[in-house]
Z-matrix of the N, CA and C atoms (Angstrom, degrees):
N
C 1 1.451
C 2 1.525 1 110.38
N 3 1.384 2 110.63 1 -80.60
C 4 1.639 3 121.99 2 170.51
C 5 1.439 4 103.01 3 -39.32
N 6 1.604 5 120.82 4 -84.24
C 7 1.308 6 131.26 5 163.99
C 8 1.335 7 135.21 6 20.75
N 9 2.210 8 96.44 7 -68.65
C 10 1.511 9 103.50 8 -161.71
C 11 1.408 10 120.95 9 -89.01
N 12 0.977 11 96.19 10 160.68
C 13 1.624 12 88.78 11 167.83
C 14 1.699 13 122.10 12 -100.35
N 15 0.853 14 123.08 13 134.24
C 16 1.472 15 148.56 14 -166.32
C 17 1.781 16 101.19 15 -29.82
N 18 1.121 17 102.25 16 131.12
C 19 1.839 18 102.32 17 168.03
C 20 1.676 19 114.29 18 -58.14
N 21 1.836 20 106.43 19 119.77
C 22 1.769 21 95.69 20 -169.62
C 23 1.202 22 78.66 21 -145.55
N 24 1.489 23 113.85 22 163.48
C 25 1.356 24 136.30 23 -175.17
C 26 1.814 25 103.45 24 -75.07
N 27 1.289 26 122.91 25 -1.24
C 28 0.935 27 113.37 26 -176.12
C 29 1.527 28 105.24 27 -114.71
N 30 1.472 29 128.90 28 111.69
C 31 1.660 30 146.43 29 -155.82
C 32 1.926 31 96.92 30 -36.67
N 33 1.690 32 106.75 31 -38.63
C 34 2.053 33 97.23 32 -157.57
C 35 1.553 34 88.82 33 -91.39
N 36 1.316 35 121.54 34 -9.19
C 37 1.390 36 99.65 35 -175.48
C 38 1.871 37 101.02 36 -85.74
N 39 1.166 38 115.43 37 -3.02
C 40 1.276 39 111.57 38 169.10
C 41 1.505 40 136.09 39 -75.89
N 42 1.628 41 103.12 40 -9.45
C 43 1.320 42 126.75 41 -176.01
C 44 1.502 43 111.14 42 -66.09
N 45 1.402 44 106.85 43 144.69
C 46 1.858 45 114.60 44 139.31
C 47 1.115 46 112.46 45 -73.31
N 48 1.654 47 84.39 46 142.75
C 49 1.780 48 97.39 47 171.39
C 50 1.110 49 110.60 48 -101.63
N 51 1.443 50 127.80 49 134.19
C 52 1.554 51 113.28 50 -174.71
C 53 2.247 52 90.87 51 -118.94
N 54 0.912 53 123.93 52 125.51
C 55 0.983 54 156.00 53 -178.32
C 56 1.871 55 121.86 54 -68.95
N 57 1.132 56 142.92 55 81.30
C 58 0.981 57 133.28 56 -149.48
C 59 1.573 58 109.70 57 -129.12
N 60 1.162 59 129.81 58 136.24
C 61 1.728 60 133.99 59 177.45
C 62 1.699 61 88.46 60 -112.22
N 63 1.424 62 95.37 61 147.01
C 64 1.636 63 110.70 62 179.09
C 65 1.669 64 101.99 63 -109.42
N 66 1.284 65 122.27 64 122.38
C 67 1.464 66 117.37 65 153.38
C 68 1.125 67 136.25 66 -84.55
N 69 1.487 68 130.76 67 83.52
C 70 1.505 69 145.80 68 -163.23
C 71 1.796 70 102.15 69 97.85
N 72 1.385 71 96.19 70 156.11
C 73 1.826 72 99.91 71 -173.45
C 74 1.714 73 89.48 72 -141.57
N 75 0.942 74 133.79 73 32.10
C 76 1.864 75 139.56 74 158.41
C 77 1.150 76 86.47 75 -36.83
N 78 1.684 77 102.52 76 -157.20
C 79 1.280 78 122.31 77 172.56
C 80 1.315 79 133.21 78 -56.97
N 81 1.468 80 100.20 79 -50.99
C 82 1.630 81 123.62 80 165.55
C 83 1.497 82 126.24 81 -36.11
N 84 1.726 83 99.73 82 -75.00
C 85 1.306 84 104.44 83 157.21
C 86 1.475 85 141.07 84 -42.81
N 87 1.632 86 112.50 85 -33.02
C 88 1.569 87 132.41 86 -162.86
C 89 1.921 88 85.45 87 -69.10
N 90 1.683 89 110.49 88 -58.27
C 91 1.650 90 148.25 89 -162.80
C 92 1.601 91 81.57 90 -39.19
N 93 1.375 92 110.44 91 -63.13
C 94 2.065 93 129.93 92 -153.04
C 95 1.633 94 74.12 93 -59.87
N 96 1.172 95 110.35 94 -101.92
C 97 1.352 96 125.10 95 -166.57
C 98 1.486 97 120.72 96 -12.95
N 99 1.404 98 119.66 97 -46.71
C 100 1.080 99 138.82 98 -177.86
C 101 2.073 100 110.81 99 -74.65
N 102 1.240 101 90.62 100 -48.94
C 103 1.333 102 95.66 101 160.52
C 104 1.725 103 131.92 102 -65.70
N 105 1.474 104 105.88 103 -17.28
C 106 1.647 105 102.72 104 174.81
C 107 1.733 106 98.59 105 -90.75
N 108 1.357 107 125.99 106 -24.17
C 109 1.202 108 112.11 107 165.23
C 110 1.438 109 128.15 108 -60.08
N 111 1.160 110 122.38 109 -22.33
C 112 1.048 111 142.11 110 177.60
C 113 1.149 112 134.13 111 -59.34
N 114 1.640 113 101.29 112 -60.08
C 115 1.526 114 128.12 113 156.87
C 116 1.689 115 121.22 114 -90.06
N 117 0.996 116 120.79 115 17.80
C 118 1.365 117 134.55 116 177.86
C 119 1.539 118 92.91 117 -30.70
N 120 1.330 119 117.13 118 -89.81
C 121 1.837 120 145.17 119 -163.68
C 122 1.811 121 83.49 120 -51.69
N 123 1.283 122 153.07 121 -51.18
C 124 1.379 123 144.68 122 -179.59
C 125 1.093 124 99.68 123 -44.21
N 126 1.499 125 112.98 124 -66.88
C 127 1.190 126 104.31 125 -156.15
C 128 1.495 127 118.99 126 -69.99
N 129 1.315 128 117.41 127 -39.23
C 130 1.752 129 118.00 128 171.39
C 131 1.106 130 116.66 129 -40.20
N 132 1.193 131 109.49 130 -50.94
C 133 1.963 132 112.21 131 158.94
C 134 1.002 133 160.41 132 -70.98
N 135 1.517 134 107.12 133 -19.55
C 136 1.378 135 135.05 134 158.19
C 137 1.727 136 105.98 135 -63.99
N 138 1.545 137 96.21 136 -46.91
C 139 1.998 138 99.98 137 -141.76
C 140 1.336 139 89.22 138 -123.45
N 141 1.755 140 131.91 139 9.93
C 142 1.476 141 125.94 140 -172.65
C 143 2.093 142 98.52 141 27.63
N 144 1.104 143 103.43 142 86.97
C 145 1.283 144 108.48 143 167.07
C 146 1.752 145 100.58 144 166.79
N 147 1.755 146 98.41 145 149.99
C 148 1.217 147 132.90 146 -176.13
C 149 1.504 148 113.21 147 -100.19
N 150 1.466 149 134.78 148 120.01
C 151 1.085 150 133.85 149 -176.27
C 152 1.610 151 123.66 150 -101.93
N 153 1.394 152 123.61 151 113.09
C 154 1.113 153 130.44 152 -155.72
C 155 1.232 154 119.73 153 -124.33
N 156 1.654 155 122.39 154 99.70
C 157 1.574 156 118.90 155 -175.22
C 158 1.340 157 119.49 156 -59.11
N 159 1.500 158 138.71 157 96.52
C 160 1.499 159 115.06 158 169.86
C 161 1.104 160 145.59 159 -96.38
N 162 1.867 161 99.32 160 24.73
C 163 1.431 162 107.85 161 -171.22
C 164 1.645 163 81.04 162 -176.26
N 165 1.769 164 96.22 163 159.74
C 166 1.315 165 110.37 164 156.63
C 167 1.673 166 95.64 165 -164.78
N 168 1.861 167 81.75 166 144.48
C 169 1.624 168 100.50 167 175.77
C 170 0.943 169 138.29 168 -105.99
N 171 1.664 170 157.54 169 115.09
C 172 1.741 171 127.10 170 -158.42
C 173 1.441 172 74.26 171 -124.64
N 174 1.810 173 89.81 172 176.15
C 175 1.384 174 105.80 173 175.21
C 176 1.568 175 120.41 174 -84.31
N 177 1.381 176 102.30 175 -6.70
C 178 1.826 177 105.10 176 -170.16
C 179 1.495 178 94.87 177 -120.51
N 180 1.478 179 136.51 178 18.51
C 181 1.226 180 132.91 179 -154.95
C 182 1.980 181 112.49 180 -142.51
């Protein structure tokens, strides 16, 4: 509901946004991150949804 974005003639404005905070960005995290860029277009199609970092946390940061 909150989430979606509005029905539009244009396919990404049809997406969910799914909203995500990262805890630590090391290697692991950098890997995740790097990997949703990656699969961006999979996932819109697989999972009709848009993946959106809105935070990240480290321990020294």
């Amino acid at each position: 509901m909150g989430n979606e974005i509005k029905l539009d003639k244009n396919p990404e404005k049809n997406l969910k946004v799914w909203k995500l905070a990262l805890l630590g960005f090391g290697n692991a995290g950098q890997a995740f991150a790097k990997m949703l860029l990656e699969h961006e277009e999979e996932i819109a199609s697989n999972y009709g949804a848009k993946v959106v970092v809105t935070a990240i946390a480290t321990g020294s940061r």
